[in-house]
C-alpha positions as CSV (number, residue, x, y, z in Angstrom):
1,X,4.7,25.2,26.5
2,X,8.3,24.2,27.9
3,X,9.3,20.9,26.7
4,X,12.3,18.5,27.3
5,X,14.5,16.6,24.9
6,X,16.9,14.9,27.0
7,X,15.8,11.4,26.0
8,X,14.5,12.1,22.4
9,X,17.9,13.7,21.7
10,X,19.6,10.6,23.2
11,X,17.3,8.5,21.3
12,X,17.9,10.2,17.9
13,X,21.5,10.4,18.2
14,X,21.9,6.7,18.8
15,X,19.6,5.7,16.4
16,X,18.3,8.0,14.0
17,X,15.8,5.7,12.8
18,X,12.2,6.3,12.8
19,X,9.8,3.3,13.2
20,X,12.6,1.7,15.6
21,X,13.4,3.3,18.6
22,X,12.8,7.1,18.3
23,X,9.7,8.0,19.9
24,X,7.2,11.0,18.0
25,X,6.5,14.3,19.8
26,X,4.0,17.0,19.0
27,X,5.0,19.6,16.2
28,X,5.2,23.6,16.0
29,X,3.6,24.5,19.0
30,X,0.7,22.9,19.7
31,X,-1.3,25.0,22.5
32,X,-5.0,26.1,23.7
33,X,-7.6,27.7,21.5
34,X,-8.5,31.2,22.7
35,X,-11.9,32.9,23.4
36,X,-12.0,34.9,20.2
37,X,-13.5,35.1,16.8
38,X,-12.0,32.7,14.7
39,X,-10.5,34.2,11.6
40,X,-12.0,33.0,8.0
41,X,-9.6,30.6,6.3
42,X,-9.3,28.5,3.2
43,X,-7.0,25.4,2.5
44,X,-5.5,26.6,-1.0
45,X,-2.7,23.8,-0.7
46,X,-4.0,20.9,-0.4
47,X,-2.9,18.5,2.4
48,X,-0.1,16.0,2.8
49,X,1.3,13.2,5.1
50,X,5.3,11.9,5.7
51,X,7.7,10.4,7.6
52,X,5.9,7.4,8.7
53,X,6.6,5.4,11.4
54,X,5.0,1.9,13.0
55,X,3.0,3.9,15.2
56,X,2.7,7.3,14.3
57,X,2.9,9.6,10.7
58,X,3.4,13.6,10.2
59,X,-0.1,15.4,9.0
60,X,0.5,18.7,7.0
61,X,-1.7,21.7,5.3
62,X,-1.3,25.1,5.3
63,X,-5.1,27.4,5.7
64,X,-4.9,31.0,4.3
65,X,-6.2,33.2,6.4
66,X,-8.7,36.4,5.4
67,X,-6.1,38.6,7.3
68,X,-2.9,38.2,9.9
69,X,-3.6,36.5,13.1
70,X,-3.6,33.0,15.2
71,X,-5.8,30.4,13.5
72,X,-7.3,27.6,15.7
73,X,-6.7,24.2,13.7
74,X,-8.3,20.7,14.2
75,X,-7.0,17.3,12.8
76,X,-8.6,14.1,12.6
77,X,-7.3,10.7,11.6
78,X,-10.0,7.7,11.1
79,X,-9.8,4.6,9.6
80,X,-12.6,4.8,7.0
81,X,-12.3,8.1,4.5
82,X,-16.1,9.1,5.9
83,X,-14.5,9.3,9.5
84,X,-16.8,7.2,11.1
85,X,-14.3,4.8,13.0
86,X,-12.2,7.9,14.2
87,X,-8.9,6.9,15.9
88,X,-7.0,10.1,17.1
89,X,-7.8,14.0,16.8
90,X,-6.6,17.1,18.5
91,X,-5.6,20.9,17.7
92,X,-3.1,23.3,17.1
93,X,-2.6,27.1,16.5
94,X,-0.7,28.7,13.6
95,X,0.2,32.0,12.7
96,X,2.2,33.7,10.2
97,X,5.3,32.7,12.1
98,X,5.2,29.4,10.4
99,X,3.7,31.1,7.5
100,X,0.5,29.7,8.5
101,X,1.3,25.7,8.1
102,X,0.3,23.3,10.4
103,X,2.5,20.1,11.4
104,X,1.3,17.4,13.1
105,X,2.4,13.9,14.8
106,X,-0.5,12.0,14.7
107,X,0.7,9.0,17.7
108,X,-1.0,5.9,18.7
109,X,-1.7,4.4,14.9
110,X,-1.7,0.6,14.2
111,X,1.3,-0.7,12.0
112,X,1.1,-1.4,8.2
113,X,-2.3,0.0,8.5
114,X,-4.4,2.8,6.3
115,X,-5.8,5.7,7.5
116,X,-7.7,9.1,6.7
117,X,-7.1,12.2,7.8
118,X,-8.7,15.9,7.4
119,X,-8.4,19.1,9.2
120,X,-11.1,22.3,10.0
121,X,-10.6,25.5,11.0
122,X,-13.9,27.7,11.4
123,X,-16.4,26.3,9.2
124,X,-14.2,24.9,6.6
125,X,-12.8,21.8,6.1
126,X,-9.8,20.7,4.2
127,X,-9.6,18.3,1.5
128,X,-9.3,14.5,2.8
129,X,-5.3,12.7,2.9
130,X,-5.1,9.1,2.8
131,X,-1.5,7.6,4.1
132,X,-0.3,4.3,5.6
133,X,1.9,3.4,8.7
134,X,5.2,1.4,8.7
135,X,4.4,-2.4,8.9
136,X,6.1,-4.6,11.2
137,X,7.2,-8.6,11.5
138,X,7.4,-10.1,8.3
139,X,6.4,-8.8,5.2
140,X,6.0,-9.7,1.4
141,X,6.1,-7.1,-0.5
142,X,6.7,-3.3,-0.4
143,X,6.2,-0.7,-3.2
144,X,7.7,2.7,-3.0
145,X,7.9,5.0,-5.7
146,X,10.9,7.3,-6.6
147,X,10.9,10.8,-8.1
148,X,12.7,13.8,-8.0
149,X,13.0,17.1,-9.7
150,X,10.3,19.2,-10.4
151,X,10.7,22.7,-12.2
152,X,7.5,24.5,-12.6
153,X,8.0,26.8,-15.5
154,X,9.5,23.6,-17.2
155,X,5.8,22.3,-17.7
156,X,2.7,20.6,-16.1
157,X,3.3,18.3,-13.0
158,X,1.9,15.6,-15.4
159,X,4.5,13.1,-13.6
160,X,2.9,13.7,-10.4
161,X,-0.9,12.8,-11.9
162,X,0.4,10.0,-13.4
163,X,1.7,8.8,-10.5
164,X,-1.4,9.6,-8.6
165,X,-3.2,7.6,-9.9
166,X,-1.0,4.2,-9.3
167,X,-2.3,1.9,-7.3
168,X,-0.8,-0.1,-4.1
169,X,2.4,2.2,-3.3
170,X,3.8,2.6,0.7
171,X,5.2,5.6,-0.3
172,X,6.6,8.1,-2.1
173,X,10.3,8.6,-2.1
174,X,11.1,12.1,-3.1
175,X,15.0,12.5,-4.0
176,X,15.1,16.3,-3.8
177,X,14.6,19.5,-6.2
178,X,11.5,19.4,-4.8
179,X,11.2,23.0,-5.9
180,X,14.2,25.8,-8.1
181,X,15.3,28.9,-6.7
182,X,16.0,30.5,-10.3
183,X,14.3,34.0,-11.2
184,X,11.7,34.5,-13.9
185,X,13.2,33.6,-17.4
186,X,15.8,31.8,-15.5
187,X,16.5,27.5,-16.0
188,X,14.3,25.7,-18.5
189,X,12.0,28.7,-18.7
190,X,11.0,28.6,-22.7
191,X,7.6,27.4,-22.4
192,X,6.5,29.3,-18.9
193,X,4.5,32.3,-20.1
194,X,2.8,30.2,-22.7
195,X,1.8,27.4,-19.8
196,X,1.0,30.3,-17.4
197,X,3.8,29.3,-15.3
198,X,5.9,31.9,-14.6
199,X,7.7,31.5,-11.1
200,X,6.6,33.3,-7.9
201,X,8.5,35.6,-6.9
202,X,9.7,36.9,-10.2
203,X,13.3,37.2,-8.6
204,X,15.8,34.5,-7.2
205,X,14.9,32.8,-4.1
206,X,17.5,34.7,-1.2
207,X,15.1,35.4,1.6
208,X,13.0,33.4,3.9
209,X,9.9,35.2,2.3
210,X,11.4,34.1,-1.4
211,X,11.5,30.5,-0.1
212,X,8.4,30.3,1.3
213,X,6.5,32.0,-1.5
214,X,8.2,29.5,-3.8
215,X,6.6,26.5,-1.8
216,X,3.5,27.9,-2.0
217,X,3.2,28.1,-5.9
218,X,4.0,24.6,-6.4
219,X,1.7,23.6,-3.8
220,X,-1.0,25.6,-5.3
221,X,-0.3,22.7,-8.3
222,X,-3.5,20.4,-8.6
223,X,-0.9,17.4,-9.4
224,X,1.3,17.8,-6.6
225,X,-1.6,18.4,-4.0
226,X,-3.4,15.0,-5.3
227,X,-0.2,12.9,-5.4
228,X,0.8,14.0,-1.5
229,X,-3.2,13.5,-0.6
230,X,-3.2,10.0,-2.0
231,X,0.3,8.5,-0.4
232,X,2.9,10.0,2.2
233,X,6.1,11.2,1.1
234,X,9.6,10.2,2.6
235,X,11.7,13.4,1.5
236,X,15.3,14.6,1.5
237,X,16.4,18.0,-0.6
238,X,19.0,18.5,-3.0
239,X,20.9,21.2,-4.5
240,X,18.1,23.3,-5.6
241,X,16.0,23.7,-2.5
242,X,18.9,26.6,-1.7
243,X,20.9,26.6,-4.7
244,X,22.4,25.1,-7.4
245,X,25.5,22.9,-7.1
246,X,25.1,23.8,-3.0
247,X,27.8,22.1,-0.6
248,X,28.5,22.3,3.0
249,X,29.8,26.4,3.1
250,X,28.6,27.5,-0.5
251,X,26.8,27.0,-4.0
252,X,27.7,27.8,-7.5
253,X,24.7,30.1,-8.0
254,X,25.3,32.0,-4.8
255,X,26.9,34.9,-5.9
256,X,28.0,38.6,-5.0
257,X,25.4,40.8,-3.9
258,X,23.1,37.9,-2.7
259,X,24.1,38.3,1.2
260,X,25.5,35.7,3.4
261,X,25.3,31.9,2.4
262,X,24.5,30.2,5.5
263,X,21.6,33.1,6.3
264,X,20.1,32.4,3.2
265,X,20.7,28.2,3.9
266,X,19.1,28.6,6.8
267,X,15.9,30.7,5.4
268,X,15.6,28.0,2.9
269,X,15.8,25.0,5.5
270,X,13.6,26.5,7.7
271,X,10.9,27.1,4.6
272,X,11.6,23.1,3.6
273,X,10.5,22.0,7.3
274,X,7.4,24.3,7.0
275,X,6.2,23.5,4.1
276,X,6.7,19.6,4.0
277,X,5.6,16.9,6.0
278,X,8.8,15.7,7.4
279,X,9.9,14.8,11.2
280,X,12.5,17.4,12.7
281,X,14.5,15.6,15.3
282,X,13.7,18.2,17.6
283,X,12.5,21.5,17.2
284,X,14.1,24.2,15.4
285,X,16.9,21.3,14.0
286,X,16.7,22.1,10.1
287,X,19.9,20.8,9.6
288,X,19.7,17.3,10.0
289,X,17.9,15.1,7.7
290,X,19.5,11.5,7.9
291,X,17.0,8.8,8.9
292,X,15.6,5.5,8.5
293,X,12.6,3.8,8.0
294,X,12.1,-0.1,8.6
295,X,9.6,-1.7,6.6
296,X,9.2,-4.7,8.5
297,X,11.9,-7.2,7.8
298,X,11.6,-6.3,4.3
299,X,13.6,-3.2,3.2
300,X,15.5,-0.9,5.6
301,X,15.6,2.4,4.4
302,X,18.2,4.8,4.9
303,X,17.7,8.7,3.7
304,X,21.3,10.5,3.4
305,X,21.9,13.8,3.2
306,X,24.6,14.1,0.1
307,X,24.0,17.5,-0.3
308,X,24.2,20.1,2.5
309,X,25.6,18.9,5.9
310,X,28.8,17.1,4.9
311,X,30.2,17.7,1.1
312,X,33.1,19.3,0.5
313,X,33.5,21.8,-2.6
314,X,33.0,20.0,-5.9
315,X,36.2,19.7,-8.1
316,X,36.4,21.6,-11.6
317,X,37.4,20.0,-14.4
318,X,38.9,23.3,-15.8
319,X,41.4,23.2,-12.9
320,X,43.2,20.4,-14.6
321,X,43.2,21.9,-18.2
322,X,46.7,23.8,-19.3
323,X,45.1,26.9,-21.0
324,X,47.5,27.4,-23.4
325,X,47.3,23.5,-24.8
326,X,44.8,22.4,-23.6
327,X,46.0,19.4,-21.9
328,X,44.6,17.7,-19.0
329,X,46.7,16.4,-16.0
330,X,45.0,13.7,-15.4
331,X,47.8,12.0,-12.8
332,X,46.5,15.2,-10.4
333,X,42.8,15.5,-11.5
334,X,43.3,11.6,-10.1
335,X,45.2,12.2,-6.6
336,X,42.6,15.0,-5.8
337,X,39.6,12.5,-6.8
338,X,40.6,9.7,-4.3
339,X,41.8,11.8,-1.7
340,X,40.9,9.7,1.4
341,X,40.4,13.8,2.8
342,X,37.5,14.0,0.5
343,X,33.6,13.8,1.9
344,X,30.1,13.9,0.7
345,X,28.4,12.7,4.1
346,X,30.4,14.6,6.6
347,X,32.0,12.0,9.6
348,X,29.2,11.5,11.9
349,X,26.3,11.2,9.3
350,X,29.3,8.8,7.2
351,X,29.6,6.2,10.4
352,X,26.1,6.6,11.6
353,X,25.2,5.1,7.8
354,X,27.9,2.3,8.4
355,X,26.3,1.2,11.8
356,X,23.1,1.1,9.8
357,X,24.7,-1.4,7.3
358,X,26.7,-3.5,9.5
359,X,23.5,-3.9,12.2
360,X,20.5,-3.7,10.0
361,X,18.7,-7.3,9.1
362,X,16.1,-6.5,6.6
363,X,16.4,-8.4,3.5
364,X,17.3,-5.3,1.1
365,X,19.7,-2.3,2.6
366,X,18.5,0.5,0.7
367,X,20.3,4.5,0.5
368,X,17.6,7.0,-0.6
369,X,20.0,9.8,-1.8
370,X,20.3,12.6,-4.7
371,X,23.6,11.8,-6.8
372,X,24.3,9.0,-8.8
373,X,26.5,6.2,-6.8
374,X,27.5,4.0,-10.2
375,X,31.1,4.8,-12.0
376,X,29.8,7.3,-14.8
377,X,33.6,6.7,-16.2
378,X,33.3,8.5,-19.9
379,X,36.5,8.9,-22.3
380,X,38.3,12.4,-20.9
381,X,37.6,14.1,-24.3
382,X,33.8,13.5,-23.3
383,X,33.7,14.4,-20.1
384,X,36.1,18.1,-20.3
385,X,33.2,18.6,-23.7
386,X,36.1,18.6,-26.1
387,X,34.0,16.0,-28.1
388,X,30.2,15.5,-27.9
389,X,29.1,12.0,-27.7
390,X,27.8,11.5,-30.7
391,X,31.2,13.0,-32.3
392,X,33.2,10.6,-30.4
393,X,31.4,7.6,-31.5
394,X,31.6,8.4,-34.8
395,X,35.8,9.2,-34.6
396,X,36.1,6.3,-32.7
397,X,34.6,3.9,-35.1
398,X,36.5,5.6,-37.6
399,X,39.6,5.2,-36.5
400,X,38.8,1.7,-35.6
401,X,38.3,1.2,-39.3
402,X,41.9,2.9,-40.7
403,X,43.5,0.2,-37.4
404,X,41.8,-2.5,-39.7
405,X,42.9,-1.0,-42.6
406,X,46.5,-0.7,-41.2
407,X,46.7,-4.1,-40.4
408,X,45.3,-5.2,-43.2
409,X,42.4,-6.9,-42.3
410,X,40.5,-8.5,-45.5
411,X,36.9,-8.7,-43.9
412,X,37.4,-4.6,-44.6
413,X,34.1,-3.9,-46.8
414,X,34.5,-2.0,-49.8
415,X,31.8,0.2,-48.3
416,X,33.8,0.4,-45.2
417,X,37.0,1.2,-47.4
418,X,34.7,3.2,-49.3
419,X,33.9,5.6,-45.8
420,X,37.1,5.3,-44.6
421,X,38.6,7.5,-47.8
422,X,36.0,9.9,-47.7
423,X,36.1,10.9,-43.6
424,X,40.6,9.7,-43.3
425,X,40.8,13.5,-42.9
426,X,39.1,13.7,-39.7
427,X,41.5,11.7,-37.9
428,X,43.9,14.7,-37.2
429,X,47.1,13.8,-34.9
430,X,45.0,16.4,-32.2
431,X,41.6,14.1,-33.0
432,X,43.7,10.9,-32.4
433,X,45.3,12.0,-29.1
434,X,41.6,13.0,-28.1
435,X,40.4,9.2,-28.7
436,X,43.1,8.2,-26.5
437,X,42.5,9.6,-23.6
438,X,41.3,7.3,-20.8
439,X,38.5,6.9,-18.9
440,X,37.2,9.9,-16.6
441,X,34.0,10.8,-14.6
442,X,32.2,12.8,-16.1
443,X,29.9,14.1,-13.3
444,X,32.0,15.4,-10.5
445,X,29.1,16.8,-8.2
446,X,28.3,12.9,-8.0
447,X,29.7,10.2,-6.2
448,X,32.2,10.1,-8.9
449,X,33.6,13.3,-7.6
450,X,33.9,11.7,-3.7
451,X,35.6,8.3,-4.4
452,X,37.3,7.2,-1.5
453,X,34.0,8.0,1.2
454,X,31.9,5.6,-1.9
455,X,34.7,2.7,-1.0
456,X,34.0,3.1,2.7
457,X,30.2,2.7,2.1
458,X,30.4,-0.4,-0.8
459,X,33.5,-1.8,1.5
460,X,30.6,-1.8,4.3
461,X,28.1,-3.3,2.5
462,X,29.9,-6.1,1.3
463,X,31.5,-6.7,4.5
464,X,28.2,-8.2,5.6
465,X,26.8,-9.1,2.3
466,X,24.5,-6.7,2.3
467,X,21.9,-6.7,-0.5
468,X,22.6,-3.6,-1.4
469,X,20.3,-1.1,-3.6
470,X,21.3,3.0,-4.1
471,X,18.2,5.2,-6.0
472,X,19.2,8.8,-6.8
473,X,17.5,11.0,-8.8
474,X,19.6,14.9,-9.3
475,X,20.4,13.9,-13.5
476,X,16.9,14.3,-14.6
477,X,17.6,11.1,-16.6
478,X,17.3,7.0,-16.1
479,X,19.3,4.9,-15.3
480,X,20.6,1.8,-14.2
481,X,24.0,0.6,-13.0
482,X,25.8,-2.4,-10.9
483,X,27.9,-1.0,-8.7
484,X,31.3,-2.7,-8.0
485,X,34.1,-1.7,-5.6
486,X,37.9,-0.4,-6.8
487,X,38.8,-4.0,-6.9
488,X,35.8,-4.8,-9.1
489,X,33.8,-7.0,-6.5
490,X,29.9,-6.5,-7.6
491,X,28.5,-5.1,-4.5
492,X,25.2,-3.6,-5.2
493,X,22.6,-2.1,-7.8
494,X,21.4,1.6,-8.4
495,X,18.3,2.6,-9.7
496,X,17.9,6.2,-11.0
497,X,15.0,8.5,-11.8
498,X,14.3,10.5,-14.4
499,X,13.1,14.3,-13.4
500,X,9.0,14.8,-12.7
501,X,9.7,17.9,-15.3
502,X,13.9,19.3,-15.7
503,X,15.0,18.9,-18.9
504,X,17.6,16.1,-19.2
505,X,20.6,15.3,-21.5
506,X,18.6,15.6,-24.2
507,X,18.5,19.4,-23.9
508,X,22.4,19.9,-23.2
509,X,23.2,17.8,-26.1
510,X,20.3,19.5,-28.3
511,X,19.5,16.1,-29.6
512,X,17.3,15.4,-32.4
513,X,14.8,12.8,-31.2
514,X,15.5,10.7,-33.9
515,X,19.1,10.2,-32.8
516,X,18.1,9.9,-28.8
517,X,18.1,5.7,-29.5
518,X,21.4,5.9,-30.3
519,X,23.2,7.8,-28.4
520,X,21.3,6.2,-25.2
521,X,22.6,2.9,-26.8
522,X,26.1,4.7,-27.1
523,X,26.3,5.6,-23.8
524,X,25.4,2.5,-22.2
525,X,28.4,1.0,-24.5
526,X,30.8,3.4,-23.7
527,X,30.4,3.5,-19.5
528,X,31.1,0.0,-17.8
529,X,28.7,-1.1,-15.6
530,X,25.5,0.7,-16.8
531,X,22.7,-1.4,-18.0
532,X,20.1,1.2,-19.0
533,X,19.9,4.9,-19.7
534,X,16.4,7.2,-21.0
535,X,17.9,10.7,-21.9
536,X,14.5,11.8,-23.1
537,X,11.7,11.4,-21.0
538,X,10.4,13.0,-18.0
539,X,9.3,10.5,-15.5
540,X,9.1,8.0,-12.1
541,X,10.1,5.1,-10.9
542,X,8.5,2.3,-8.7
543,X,10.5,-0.2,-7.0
544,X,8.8,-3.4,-5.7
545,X,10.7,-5.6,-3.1
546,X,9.6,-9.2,-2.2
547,X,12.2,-11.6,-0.4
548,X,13.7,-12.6,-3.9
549,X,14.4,-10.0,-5.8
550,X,13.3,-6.1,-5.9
551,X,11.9,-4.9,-9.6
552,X,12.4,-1.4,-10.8
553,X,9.7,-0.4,-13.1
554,X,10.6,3.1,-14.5
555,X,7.2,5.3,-16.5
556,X,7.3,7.8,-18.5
557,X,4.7,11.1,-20.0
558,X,4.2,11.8,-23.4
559,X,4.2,15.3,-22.7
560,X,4.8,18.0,-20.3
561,X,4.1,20.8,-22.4
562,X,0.0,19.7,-22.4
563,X,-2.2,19.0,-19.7
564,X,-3.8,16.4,-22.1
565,X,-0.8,13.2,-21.6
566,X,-0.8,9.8,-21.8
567,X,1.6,7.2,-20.0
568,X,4.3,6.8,-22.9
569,X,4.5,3.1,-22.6
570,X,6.5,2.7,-25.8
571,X,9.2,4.3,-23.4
572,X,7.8,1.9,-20.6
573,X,11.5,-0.5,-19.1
574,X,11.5,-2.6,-15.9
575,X,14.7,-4.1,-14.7
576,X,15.3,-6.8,-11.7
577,X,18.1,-7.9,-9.7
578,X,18.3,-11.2,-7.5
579,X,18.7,-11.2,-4.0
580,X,22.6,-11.9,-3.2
581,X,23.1,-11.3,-7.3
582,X,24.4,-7.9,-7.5
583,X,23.6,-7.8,-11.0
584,X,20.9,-6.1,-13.2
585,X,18.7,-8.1,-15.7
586,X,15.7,-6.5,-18.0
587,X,12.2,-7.6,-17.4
588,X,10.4,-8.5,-20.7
């Protein structure tokens, strides 16, 4: 079927927003059933809804056919889950050209309304999806949750169920690492044999066929296919959905021997579109992923792509290091961080985001991206791992006490004196020049690591006191930060996830979990501007807007090693900010 773009393209490169003016279109072929025996099918994964607009959402399953051939697929959409009061249906072939998923637009829906939907093929039926359209005019509330990370061999989806089962969410924001390319025994892989989740295929993910097998073992997940029937998902990928660390023209684990970069990019973009339910612009774009979605005149939305369209190479910390000292030139480490040369976004995705911000007039301006916005500024002996955190506080309290004891101070303890004598010895002249180095980012595959491009977006946002609120997931950790520009006007809030299964800090740092409290306490002490960290738990987060203030209310699993969890409530925080505030207060 010949179709024509002219005006959608026009439309989406003006506005890019879905819900305003971008009109739907039909998805991956949709043409005429043929005279023929229908081929015997099942629908192993589950089905899934996304992207959704004021008048229109994106339907997705995938049916496994007996043996190679075009399947016949019918869709329905109804307004009660028996499909009485149905409001749209229609049909669509697949074939293992699409690896046998079927994409839908489902037009002509009602705003902020609920709806059902189901597809057959033959004499089976599907399981049944419930989702929701964007609402319109005024509104009083909105609830999305936000999650990203999810390694199968790591352990059960139990973040997914958990999050299944809460009531009263819009949707579900899903910040990337929506699946890992590693091979069998690869990342966080300890526990996979024992949990009967080794990865398919055994190998890394190179191929489109690797890709797409991948997708299909976590969507074979009962977890995952219960969380995407109960709510639609608003998705953007990260590193992992090619490979780890990936920017614009390469990736840290892309490495000798594995082919061409952009062939395998492309395999793996083309496998993301098939096998989740997100709008293309048009068809065959897997590129571009930068959108918005207006919820009323609540929360605008805007989905950036921090990953693979834009960024420029990470820097490396070991660049600046003087092998034979050791020392760290921080004046050029500096100059190469604030380079106004330096992008994440890529230009046109960079002022499309700024006419968002300066033309948007929904109460809350909110970036759904993958790296963490906040200054992560750690001391340099921290961030190049010449000293562990707990190590540096300890020194640094340490020699805090022998400055006291220098000067003389007479509050000194005789305990204190009395620790002081027994530890002096640690405070070597190379210890001492450790302590005082300054402040550095510690993350530099983060915002921290693009600093100029983050002025250009805060310097937006405050020019038309925007209320601003980042999420990012990508750390597998929580957190919370206020954000503040280079000349330390408080210009917004973040709100980060923790991981649905990656390990966290808690795994780099080999902590005991006795020792977590403090070294979460530590770290919120030691980095200006953060408010709250969780460097244990595996979790989500749900954010609820109203016209005063939005309310981030972050939940945690007991375990991911069991199938048999409970909501870790002990673990339970909830943080606010104030609409015009800027600032972060905890929720009793």
């Amino acid at each position: 079927m010949k179709r024509s773009y002219s005006r959608r393209d026009f439309l989406a490169m003006s506005a890019k927003g879905v819900g305003a003016a971008v009109l739907s279109y039909g998805l991956m072929g949709c043409s005429d059933s043929k005279d023929e025996p229908a081929l015997a099918v099942t629908f192993a994964h589950g089905v899934a809804s996304g992207d959704p607009a004021h008048d229109a959402v994106i339907l997705w399953t995938r049916v496994t056919p007996e043996r190679d051939g075009e399947v016949t697929v019918s869709w329905q959409v109804a307004k009660d889950a028996e499909f009485n009061e149905l409001v749209t249906d229609g049909s669509m072939v697949t074939n293992k050209d699409r690896d046998y998923t079927v994409k839908v637009d489902a037009m002509g829906l009602t705003a902020g309304s609920t709806y059902y939907y189901r597809f057959m093929s033959g004499d089976k039926t599907s399981p049944v999806g419930k989702t929701r359209t964007l609402p319109e005019g005024a509104v009083s509330e909105v609830k999305l949750a936000v999650m990203s990370c999810a390694n199968f061999p790591a352990g059960y989806f139990n973040v997914y169920e958990l999050a299944a089962n809460y009531q009263g969410l819009d949707a579900v924001v899903h910040l990337g690492d929506y699946i890992y390319e590693y091979p069998r025994g690869g990342y966080a892989s300890e526990n996979a044999a024992a949990l009967g989740r080794e990865v398919l295929p055994a190998h890394e993910l190179v191929s489109l066929g690797d890709y797409r097998s991948r997708y299909a073992q976590y969507k074979g997940d009962a977890s995952l296919q219960k969380l995407h029937a109960a709510v639609p998902f608003i998705t953007v990928w990260d590193d992992h959905e090619v490979c780890n660390d990936a920017w614009r023209d390469g990736a840290e684990n892309h490495n000798e021997g594995e082919g061409d970069y952009g062939a395998r990019k492309e395999a793996a973009l083309q496998a993301y579109f098939e096998w989740l339910p997100i709008r293309p612009w048009r068809e065959g774009n897997h590129e571009e992923i930068y959108r918005s979605f207006a919820f009323g005149d609540l929360v605008d939305l805007h989905m950036l792509d921090t990953r693979l369209l834009g960024r420029d190479e990470q820097l490396q910390f070991e660049t600046y290091l003087d092998p034979a000292t050791g020392a760290f030139d921080g004046t050029s480490f500096m100059a190469d961080v604030t380079s106004t040369s330096r992008t994440m976004l890529g230009a046109l995705q960079l002022l499309w985001l700024q006419s968002k911000l300066l033309t948007n007039t929904a109460r809350w301006q909110v970036l759904g991206q993958q790296v963490l916005m906040g200054k992560m500024m750690l001391p340099a002996a921290i961030a190049t791992q010449q000293l562990s955190i707990p190590q540096f506080a300890e020194l640094a309290a340490l020699a805090q006490l022998a400055a006291r004891a220098q000067a003389g101070d007479p509050t000194l303890t005789q305990q204190e004196l009395m620790y002081l004598g027994a530890n002096q010895h640690k405070l070597t002249p190379e210890v001492i020049a450790l302590l005082k180095l300054p402040a550095i980012p510690y993350n530099l595959d983060a915002w921290d690591g693009y600093a100029y491009e983050r002025e250009v977006i805060l310097g937006t946002a405050r020019s038309v006191n925007a209320n601003l609120v980042v999420i990012a997931g990508d750390t597998h950790n929580a957190w919370a930060n206020e954000l503040r520009d280079v000349n330390g006007n408080q210009v917004g809030v973040e709100f980060a996830t923790s991981s649905v299964s990656s390990p966290g800090l808690e795994y780099y740092l080999q902590l005991p979990p006795e020792q977590i409290p403090a070294t979460e306490a530590a770290v919120v002490g030691l980095v200006e501007d953060l408010k709250y960290a969780n460097l244990k738990d595996r979790g989500f987060m749900v954010l609820t807007f109203t016209e005063a203030e939005v309310r981030s209310d972050w939940h945690f699993v007991s375990t991911i090693l069991d199938k048999d969890f409970t909501e870790a409530t002990e673990r339970r925080y909830s943080a606010r900010t104030a609409a015009g505030a800027h600032v972060i207060e905890p929720v009793a």
